[in-house]
C-alpha positions in Angstrom: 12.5 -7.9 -13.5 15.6 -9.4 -12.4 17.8 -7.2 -14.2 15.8 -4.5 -12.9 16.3 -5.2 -9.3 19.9 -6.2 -9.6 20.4 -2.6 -10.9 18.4 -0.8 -8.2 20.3 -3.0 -5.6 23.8 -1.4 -7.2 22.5 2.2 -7.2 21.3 1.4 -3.9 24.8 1.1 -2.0 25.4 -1.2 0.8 22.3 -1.9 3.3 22.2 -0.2 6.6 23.8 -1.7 9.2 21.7 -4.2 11.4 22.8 -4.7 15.4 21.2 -7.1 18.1 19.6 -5.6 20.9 23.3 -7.0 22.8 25.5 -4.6 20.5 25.1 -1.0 22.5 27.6 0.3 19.5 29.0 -0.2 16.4 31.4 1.3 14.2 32.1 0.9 10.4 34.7 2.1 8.0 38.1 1.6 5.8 41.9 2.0 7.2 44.8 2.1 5.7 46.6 -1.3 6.9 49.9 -1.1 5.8 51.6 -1.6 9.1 53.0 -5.4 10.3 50.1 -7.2 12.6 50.2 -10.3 14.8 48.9 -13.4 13.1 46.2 -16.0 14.8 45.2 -19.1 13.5 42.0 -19.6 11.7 41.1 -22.8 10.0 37.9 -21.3 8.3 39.4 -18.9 6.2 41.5 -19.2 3.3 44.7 -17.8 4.3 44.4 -20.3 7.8 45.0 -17.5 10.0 44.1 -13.6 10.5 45.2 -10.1 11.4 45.7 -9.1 15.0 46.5 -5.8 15.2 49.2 -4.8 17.5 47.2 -1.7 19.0 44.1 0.5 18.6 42.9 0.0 15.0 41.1 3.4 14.0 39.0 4.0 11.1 40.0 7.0 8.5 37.5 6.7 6.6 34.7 6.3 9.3 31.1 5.3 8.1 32.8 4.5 4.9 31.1 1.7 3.3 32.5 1.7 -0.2 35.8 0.5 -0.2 38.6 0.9 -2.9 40.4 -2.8 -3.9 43.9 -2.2 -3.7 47.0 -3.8 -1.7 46.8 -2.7 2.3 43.7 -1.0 2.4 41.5 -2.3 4.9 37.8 -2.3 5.7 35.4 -3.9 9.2 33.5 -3.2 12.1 34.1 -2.1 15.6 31.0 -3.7 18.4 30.7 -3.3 21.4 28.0 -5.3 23.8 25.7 -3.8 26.2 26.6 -2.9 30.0 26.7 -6.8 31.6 26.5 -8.7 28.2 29.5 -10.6 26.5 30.0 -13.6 24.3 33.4 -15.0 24.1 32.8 -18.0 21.7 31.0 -15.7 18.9 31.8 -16.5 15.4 32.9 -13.9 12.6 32.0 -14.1 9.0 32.9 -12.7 5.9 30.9 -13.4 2.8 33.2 -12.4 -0.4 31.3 -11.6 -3.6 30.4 -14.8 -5.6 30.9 -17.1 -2.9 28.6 -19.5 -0.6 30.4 -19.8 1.9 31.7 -17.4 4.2 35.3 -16.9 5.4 34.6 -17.6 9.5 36.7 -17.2 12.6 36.0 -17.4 16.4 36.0 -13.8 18.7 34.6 -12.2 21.1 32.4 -9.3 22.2 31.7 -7.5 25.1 31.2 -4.8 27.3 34.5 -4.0 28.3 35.3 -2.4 24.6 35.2 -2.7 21.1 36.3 -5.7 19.7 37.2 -5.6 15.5 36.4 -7.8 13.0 38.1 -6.8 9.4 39.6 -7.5 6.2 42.9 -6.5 4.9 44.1 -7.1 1.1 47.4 -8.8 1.1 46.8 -10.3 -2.3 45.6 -9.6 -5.8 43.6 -12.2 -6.0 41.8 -11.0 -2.7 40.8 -8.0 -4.7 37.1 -8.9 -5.5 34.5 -6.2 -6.3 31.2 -6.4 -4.9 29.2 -7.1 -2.2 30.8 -7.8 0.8 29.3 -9.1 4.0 30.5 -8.8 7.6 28.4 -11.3 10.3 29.0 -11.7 14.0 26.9 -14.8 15.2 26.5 -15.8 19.0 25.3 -19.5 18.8 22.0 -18.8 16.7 21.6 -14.8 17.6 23.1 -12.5 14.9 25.4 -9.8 16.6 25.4 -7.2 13.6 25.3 -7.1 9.4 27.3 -4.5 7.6 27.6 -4.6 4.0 30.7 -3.2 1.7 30.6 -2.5 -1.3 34.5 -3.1 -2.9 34.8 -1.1 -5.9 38.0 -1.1 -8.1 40.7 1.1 -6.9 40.0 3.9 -9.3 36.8 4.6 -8.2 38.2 6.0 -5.2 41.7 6.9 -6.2 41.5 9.8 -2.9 41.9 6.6 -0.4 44.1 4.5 -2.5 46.6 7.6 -2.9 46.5 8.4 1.2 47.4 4.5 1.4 50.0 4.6 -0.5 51.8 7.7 1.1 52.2 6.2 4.5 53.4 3.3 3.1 
């Protein structure tokens, strides 16, 4: 029965995305990350700091939820809190594939426009296939869930090719 399930979770793809009654929008997908970001400390994950992109981040792949593993490709969510609403001590998480514990780092969300939480592939040994899990917590309140489902890089050799031609 196990096996069973495990196999209709695969076929199934990625969950739907789940929001708190505070997110008024969000927005999933992959980007090609290629270009030089800021860096900002960040003790709970395993690099000890993350991305900070140096202007607009936009998605091109939006909605995409399967991504392909390969060097500079990037993948995350865009949320935006409802009219009045912020939280500016909210806690991001990534859950990799095969691990307990997620990958966590402070932000913020608000009204005022979306604020991004992602993950870029610098590394090979980044490269994990699976189920991937993006969290935004407010003290006990869930923000959002979105699931990814990292494939390897020839499953979606279309992405990893535009990647590498604006590299």
């Amino acid at each position: 029965i196990l096996i069973l399930a495990a196999a209709a979770r695969a076929l199934a793809g990625p969950a739907a995305p789940e929001t708190a009654p505070e997110i008024a929008r969000i927005e999933v997908g992959v980007f090609c990350a290629l270009q030089a970001m800021d860096r900002m400390p960040a003790p709970g994950t395993d690099a000890g700091w993350i991305h900070v992109p140096t202007g607009e981040v936009g998605f091109h792949w939006p909605d995409q939820r399967v991504v392909p593993a390969a060097i500079g490709i990037a993948f995350g969510v865009k949320a935006t809190g409802i009219p009045g609403w912020a939280s500016t001590a909210a806690e991001a998480r990534v859950f990799r594939p095969g691990r307990k514990v997620p990958e966590a780092w402070k932000t913020g969300i608000s009204d005022a426009g979306a604020s991004i939480a992602f993950f870029r592939f610098d590394k090979e040994a980044e490269l994990d296939p699976g189920l991937w899990v993006f969290e935004v917590w407010d003290g006990d309140l869930r923000l959002y869930r979105v699931e990814f489902d990292v494939v390897p890089a020839a499953g979606l050799p279309e992405i990893v090719e535009a990647c590498q031609a604006v590299s």
